[in-house]
C-alpha positions, 0 to 999 in steps of 0.5 A: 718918430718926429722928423728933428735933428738928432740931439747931442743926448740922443746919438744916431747910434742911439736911435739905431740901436732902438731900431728893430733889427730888420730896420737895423739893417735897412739903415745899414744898407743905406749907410753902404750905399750913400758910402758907394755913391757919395763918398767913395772915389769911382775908379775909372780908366782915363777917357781920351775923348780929347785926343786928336782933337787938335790935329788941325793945328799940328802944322801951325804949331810946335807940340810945345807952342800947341800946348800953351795955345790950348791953355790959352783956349781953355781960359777964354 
């Protein structure tokens, strides 16, 4: 098969059904796994990587005053 553009007369589902059916399922395989890979939102617990990681400040600052000081930090 020449590598084009799938045409607006000959749909992938076309092609696919054109296919024999081991190559069916490859391309079905394919499909599921660009799904799981790209598409599909990975659910994962929040990391806390960060946390503590301001300690060293929490005596020159409220909780409050903290918070807007790192906004501050993260836009520089």
């Amino acid at each position: 098969m020449e590598n084009q553009r799938i045409s607006s007369e000959r749909s992938l589902e076309k092609i696919i059904k054109e296919l024999p059916p081991d190559l069916q399922q490859e391309v079905a395989d394919f499909a599921q796994f660009l799904w799981q890979t790209k598409i599909k939102r990975k659910k994962r617990k929040l990391g806390l990587t960060w946390a503590g990681g301001l300690k060293e400040f929490r005596d020159q600052y409220t909780s409050l005053e903290l918070q807007k000081k790192a906004m501050e930090w993260w836009g520089d």
